[in-house]
C-alpha positions as a printed Julia matrix, in Angstrom:
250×3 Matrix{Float64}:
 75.2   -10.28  45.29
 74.59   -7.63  47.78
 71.39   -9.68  48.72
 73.65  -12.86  50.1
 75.99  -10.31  51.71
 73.3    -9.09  53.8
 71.44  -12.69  54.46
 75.48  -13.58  55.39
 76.3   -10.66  57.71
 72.55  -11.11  59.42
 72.95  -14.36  60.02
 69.36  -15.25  59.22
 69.96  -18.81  58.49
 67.34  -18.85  55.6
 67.39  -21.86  53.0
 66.21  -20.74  49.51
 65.97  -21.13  45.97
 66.26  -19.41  42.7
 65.98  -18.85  38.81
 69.74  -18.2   37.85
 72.01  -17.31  34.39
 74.42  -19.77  34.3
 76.87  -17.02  32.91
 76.6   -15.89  36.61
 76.81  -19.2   38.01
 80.14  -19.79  35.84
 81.99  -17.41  38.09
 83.18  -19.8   41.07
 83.13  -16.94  43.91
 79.13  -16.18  43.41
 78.25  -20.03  43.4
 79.79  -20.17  46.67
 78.49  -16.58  48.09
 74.92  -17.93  47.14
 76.03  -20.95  49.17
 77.09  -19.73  52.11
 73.74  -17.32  52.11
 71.69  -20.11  51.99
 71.21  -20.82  48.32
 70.2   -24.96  48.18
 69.0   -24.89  44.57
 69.21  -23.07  41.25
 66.66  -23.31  38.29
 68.33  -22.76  35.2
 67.66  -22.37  31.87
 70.02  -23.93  29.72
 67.7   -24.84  26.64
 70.4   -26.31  24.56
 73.77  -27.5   24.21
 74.41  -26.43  20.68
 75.58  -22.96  20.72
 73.75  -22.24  17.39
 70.72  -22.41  19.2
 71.78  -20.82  22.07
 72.73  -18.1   19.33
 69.43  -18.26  17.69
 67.61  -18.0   21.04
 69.27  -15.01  22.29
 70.48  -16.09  25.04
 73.52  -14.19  25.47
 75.48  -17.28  26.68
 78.04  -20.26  25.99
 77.83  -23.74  25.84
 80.83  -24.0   27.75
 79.48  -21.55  30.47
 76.22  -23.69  30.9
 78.53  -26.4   31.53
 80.95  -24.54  34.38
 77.79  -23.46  35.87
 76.69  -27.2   36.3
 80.33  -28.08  37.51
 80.68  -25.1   40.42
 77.31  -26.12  41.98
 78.06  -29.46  41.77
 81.67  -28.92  43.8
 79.88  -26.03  46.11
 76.63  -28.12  46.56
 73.93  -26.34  45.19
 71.05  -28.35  43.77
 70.4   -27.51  39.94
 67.3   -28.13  37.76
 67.4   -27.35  34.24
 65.42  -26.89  31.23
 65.99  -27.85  27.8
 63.71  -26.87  24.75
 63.54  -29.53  21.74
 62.3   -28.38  18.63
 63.41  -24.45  18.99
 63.36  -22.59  15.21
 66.77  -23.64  13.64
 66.85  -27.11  15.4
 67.95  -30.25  13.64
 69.06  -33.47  14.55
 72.88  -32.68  14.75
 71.79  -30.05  17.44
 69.41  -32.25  19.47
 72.64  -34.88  19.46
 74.69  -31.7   20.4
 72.1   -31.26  23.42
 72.15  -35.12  24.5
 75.95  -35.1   24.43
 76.28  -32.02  26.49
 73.72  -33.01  29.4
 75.91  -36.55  29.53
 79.11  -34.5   29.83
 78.29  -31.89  32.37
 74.44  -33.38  33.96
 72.76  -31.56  36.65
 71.12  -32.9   39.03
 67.37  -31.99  37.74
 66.07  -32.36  34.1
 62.9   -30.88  31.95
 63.01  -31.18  28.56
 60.03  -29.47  26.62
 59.23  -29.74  23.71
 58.83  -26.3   21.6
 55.11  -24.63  21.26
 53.72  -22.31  19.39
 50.94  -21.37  22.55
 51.55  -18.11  23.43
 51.88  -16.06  20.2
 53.29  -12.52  21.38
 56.6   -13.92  22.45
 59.71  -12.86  19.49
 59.95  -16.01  17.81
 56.79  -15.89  16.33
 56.7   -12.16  15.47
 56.48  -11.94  11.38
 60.23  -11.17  11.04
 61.51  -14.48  12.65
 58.63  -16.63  10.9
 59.91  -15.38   8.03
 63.49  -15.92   8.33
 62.74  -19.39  10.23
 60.22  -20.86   7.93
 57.65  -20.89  10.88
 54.05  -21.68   9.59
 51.34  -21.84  12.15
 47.98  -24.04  12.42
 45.14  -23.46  15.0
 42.38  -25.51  14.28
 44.05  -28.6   13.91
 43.48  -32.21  16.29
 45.73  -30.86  19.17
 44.96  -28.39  21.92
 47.84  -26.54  21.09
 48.94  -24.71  17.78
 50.56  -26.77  14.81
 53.73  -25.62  14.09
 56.86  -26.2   11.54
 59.42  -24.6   10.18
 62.54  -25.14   8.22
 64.11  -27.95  10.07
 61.69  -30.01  12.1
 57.6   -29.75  12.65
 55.46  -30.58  15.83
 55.37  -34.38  14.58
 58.59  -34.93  14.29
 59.64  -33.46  17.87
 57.65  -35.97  19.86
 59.83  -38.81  19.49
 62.93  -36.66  20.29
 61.23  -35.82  23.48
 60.51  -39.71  24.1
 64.08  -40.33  23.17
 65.56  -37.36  25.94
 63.59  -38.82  28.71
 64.44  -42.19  28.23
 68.31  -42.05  27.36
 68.18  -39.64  29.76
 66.59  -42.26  32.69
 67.88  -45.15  31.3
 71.85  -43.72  31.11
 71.72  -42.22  34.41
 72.67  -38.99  33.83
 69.64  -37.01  35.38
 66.67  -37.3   37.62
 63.53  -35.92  35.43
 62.19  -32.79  37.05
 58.76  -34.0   36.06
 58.4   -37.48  37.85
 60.31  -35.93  40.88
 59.17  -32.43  41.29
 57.27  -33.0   44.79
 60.23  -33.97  46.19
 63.19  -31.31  44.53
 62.61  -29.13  47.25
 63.86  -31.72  49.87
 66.37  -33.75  47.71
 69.59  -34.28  49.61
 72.53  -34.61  46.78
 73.74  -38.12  48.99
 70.43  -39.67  47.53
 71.0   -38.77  44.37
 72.94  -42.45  43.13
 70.1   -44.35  44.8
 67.32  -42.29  42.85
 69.07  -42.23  39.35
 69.17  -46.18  39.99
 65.42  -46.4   41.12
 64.86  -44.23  37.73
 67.11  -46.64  35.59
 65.33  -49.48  36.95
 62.22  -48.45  36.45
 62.62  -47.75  32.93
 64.04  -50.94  32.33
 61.13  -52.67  34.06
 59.09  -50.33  31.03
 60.39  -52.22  27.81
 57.51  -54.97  28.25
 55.24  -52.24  27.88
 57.66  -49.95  25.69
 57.15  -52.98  22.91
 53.17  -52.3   23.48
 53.57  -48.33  23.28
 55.91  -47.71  20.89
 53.47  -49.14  17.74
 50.84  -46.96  19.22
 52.9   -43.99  19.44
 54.23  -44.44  16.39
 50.42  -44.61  15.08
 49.73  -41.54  16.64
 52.47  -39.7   14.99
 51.3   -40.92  11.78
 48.18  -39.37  12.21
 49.11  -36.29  13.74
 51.94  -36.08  10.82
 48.98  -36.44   8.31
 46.73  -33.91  10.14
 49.84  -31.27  10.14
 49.74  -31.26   6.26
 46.08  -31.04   5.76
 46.67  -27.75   7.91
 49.58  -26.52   6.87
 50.05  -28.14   3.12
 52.73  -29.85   1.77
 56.17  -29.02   3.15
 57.84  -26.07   0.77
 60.96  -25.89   2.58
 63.87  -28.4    3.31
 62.71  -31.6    3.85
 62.87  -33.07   7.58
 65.79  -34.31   8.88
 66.19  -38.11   9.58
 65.15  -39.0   13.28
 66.64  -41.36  14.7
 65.33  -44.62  16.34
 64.27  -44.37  19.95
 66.4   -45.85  22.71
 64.37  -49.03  23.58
């Protein structure tokens, strides 16, 4: 924190942003040291709110401290943008629910879910130790531009509709603004707007179920495909079967 002490004691009047642990952000006194040095928004990382996965990702944190992180720069006023990742290794549908219910307790201001991908092959999780223990199998010449991937608990297929289903509950429950459809504007959002924009979101979606009934079939098409295609790559599923996903919010 020496950083803020010295953009504090200069006086240099400088408003900025940052990536930030919310294990650091838990701790009341440095949410409101960032403040006071200028701090308007944090990027964080929560990626779930099911501490397995937390566990299983390594991320060296709590549930409950993602969640006093969102509270202190809510009270202090300090924007916050998050990231969630659907479809980790280890993920299931209890979990996903787990990470739904969380963001609808304790919602920041900012939302990107994303789903899980298997692009950039160096990073841990794909290493031959963790594919092993996780079930991962891997697919690069399939229909997609990216990588197939599944592994014990859910498959590239199946996390599509979850990621329709954060968005829209998301939206359509007004507990976030999506980070994607607003991300020109994060940098100048002003936390007084933020009722008026989560109803212009909400409204908008429900303005989308004419063409949700239109979509949804052809989605749903689309997944059969690409479901299809990710067995002719991979083979038949030798692990546990897929969990039940449930239906979309409409």
């Amino acid at each position: 924190m020496g950083v803020c002490e010295r953009l504090i004691d200069r006086k240099v009047g400088l408003k900025w942003l940052c990536y930030a642990r919310s294990d650091d952000l838990a701790d009341r006194d440095t949410v409101e040291l960032m403040k006071a040095a200028g701090c308007v928004e944090v990027q964080i990382g929560i990626e779930s709110g099911d501490q397995g996965q937390l566990d299983r990702m390594n991320k060296r944190n709590t549930v409950e401290k993602n969640a006093r992180a969102l509270v202190n720069c809510r009270e202090v006023g300090i924007t916050t943008a998050v990231t969630v990742i659907l479809g980790y290794p280890g993920e299931t549908e209890r979990s996903l629910l787990n990470t739904l219910a969380f963001l609808k307790a304790s919602p920041p201001d900012f939302c990107y879910p994303a789903p899980f991908n298997a692009r950039v092959e160096y990073v841990p999780i794909l290493q031959p130790e963790s594919r092993t223990k996780y079930g991962i199998e891997l697919a690069n010449d399939g229909r997609s531009a990216q990588p197939y991937w599944r592994h014990a608990t859910m498959s590239c297929s199946e996390v599509g509709a979850w990621y329709r289903r954060f968005n829209r509950e998301l939206m359509q429950e007004r507990i976030s603004l999506h980070a994607g459809l607003f991300y020109d504007g994060i940098l100048t959002f002003d936390p007084a707007d933020r009722d008026a924009l989560l109803d212009f979101q909400a409204e908008a979606i429900e303005h989308d179920r004419v063409l949700s009934r239109v979509f949804v079939p052809i989605h749903d098409w689309a997944r059969r495909r690409l479901e299809a295609d990710v067995e002719r790559q991979l083979g038949p599923r030798r692990i546990t079967p897929r969990p039940r996903t449930l239906p979309l919010v409409s």
